[in-house]
N, C-alpha and C positions, 0 to 999 in steps of 0.2 A: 453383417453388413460390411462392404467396402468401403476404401476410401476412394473416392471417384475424383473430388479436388477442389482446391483449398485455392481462397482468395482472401488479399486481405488491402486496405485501404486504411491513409490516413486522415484524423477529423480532430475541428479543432474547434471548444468553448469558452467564452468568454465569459468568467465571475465577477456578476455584480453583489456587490455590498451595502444592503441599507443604512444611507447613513455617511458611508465614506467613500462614493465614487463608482464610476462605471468600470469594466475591465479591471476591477484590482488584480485577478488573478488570471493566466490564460491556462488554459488544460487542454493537452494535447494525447491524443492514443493513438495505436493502431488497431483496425476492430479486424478480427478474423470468422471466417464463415468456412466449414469442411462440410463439404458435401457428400454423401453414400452412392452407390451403385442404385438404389431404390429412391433417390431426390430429397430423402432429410436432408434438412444442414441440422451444425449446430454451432453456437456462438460463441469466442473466443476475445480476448484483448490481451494488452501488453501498452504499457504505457510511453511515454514522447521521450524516451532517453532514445540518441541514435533511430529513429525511425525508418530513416531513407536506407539506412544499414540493415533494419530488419525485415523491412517487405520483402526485398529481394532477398534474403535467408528461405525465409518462407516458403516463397513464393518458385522461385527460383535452385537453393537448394534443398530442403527438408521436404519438401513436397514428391518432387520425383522420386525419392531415395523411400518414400511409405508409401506410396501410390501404390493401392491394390490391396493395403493390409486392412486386416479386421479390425475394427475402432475400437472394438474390448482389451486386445491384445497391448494393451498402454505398455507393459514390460517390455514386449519384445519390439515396438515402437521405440521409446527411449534408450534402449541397448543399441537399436543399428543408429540412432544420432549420434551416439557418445562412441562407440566405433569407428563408425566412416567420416564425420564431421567434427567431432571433437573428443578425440580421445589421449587430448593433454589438459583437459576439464578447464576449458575459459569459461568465462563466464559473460556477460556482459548481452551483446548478440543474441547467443548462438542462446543463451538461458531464454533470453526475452520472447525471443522467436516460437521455443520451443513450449515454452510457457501457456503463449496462446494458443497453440495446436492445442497440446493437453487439455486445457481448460474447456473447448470446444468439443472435443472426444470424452469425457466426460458429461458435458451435455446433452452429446446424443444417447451416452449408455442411458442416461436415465431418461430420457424421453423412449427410449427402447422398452426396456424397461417397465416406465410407470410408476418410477422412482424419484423423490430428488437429490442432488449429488449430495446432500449431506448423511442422506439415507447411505449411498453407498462409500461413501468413507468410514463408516461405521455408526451412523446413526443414535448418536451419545443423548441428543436433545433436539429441539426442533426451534428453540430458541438462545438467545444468545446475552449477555451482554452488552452494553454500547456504552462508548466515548465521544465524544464531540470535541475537535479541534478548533478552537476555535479565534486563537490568537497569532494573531499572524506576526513576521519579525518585523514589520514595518509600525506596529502597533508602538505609540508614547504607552505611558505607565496610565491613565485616563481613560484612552479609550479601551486598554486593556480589562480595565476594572469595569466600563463600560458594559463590554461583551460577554465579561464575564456573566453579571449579572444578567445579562439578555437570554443568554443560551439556559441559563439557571431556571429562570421564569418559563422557560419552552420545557421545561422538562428535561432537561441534562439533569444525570449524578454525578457523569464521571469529564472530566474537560482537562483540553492539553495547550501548550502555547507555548511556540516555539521562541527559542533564544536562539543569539547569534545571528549570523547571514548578513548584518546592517553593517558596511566598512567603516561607515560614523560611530559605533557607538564601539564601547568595551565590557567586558563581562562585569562589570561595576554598573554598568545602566541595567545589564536584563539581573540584576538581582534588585532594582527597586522596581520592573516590572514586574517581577516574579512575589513579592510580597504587597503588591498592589491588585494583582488576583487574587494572595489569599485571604488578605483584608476584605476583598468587595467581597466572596463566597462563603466566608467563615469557615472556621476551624475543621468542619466532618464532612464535607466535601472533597472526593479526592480528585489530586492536582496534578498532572505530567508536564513534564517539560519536554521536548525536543531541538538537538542543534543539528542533527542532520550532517551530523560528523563533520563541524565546521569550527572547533576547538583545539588548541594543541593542548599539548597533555598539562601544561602548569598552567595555561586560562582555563583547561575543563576541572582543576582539583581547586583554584582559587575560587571560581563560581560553584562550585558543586558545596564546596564549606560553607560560605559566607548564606548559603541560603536550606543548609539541612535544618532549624528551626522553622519552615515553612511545611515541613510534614509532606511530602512527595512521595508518592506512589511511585514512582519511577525517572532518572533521567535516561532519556532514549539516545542513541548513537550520541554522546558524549564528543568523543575524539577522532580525528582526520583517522580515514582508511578502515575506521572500526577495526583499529592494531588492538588483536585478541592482548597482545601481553601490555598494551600500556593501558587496557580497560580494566584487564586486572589487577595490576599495581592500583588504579583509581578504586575498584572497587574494595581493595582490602584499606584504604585509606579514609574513605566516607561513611557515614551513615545513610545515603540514598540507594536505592535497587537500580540496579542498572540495566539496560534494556538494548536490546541491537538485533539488526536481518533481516532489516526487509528488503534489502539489493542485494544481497549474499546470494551468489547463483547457484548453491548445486550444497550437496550434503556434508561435501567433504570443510567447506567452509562454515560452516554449524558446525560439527567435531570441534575446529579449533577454537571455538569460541567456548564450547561447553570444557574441553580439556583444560585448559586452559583458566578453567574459574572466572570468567570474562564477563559475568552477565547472570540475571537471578531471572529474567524473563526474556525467551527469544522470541521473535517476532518473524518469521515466513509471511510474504506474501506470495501468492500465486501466480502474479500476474509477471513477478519478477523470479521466480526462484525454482521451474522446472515445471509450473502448474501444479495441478492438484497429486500427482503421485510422484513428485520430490517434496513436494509439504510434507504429505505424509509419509515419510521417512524420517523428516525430521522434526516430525510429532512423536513419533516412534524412541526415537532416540532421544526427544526432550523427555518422555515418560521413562525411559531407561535411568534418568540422573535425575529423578524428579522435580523436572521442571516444569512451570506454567510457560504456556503462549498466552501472546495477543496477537494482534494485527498492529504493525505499522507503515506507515506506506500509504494507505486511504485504500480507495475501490472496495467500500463496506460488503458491496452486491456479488462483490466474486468471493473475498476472504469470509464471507458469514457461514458460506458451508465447511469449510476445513475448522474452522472454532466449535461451531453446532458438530459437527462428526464425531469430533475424538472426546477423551475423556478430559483430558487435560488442556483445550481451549480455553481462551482468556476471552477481554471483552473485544466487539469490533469497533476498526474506527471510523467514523462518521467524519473525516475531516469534509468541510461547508463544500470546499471548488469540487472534490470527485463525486461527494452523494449529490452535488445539487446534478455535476455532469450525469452520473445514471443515470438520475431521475427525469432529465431531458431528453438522452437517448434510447431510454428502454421502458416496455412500459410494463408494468407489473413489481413492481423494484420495490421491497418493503420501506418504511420507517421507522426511525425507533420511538417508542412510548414509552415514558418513565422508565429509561435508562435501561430499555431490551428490546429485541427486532424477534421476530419469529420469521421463520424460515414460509414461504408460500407454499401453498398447496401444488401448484403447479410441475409436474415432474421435471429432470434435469436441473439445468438451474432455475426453474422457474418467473423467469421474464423472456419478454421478445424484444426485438431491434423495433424502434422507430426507424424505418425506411426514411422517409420523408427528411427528419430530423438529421439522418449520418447525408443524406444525398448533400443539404444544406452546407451543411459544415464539411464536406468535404473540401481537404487540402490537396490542391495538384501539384503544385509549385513549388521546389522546396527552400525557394526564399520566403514562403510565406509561410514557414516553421519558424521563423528564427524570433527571439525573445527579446527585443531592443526595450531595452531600460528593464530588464527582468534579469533574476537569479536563474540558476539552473533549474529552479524548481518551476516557475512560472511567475513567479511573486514579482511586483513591481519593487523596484529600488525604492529607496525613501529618496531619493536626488529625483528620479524621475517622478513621485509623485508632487513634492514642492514646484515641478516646472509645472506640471499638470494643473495646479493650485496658486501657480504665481498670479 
């Protein structure tokens, strides 16, 4: 089958939180649809960094440039992008863009097929692991302890809460946050942190000490830029696992992070990092230095097959804004039970688009992208929620 041709639009959800307010969180994507010479589609994403920059990527360039090719041929697909459009390996764009292709061309192999795409990554398990994020940086030490317990009682094992991102506070506040989850959880419950590479290097080594008695499964992107050699000076100085990649665009930035000694668990997402056949490359090459993945980055629904594929998949993450968003926009989209998701029976990726749901929430306008009183992630400010609560 051909590629016939490829659309893609932006849409945008709004996260409510029981408890603490309407809109806490906004989540924005791009959804992708590639069509065959025979009328399959199959369904793609790429999440709200740069959007109005990737449609027209898409849209506009990477589509013309594979128009015509067979959707199996993902090799010789990803060779003519990184040739003709990018062959000084940016990343950012040109990954995100390509990403969703990918992730949709692999949908259709496996609806081709009769397969689901974890089947064809190499079909390791059919289930997975799971995490639940569920502490946000806006979060006092209270209602952290709060949540924690919340998520706990729903059947969470594994739960992460981000530090950092708050310009009020200092990495002396998210270590009584940070020990105020593992107080409410107890001691055998395992605990992640994330900063979302929003630490320099002497606040990510002061917080990362001050809270290694809290027993941590991993801190995730610690420091600004995920600088391979200042993760690694961090990590030969701590006793936490360090964790990093899921914006890392392309394979050659995974190398530096594994040469480097940067990281005891990499983290590829799909949706950001070349889709499913740059993951697995650098599944490949995590198993080369034996290394475990996880997922970080959220979008449980697309990264639960590259973890379920390979041998060396870690758990997925369930952060609350992207699984509640699947679960709005697509229907068929598993859950985790007691701290593991199983893959659908359904070939390809196994869910479909709510129509109705993306038409709603589409964004035309691209003032009506933009994140007033929000971090880059979508997270409201703690300033804008005191006015919200004044």
């Amino acid at each position: 089958m051909k590629i016939a041709n490829i659309t893609a639009s932006l849409h945008r959800h709004e996260i409510d939180l029981p408890g603490i307010g309407e809109s806490i969180e906004s989540r924005m994507f791009v959804f992708v649809e590639v069509e065959t010479d025979t009328g399959l589609k199959g369904l793609g994403c790429t999440g709200q960094f740069l959007p109005w920059s990737t449609m027209p990527c898409i849209e506009d360039h990477i589509f013309p440039l594979i128009k015509g090719m067979d959707v199996f041929h993902t090799e010789a697909i990803h060779s003519k992008v990184w040739k003709q459009l990018n062959n000084r390996a940016y990343t950012g764009v040109i990954s995100n863009a390509l990403s969703a292709i990918d992730i949709a061309l692999w949908d259709l192999q496996g609806k081709i097929v009769g397969k689901s795409v974890s089947e064809l990554l190499g079909g390791y398990s059919r289930e997975a692991y799971t995490y639940a994020t569920f502490g946000y940086p806006f979060f006092d030490e209270q209602q952290i302890a709060d949540y924690a317990k919340k998520f706990l009682a729903d059947g969470h094992t594994m739960l992460k809460m981000v530090v950092g991102g708050e310009p009020t506070r200092t990495w002396k506040d998210d270590v009584r946050r940070v020990y105020a989850a593992r107080e409410a959880i107890g001691p055998d419950v395992d605990l992640m942190i994330d900063a979302n590479c929003y630490f320099n290097p002497h606040d990510a080594f002061m917080l990362a000490k001050a809270v290694e008695d809290a027993n941590l499964k991993w801190f995730e992107e610690p420091i600004q830029q995920n600088d391979a050699r200042a993760l690694a000076d961090l990590r030969s100085r701590v006793r936490i696992p360090i964790a990093a990649g899921q914006m890392e665009g392309n394979r050659w930035r995974f190398r530096e992070l594994v040469v480097h000694h940067a990281v005891d668990v990499l983290q590829p997402n799909v949706l950001y990092n070349g889709g499913y056949t740059e993951a697995l490359k650098v599944a490949h090459l995590a198993q080369a230095f034996n290394l475990p993945m996880a997922n970080g980055g959220g979008w449980p629904i697309f990264n639960m097959h590259i973890l379920a594929g390979v041998m060396n998949g870690g758990p997925v993450e369930f952060h609350y804004g992207m699984w509640m968003t699947g679960k709005h926009f697509f229907n068929g989209t598993p859950d985790p039970v007691n701290g593991k998701m199983t893959i659908p029976d359904a070939p390809g990726l196994g869910f479909t688009p709510n129509y109705e749901a993306l038409k709603d929430a589409r964004v035309k306008d691209p003032k009506g992208s933009q994140f007033t009183g929000r971090d880059a992630h979508g997270y409201l400010l703690r300033e804008t929620i005191e006015k919200k609560n004044a």
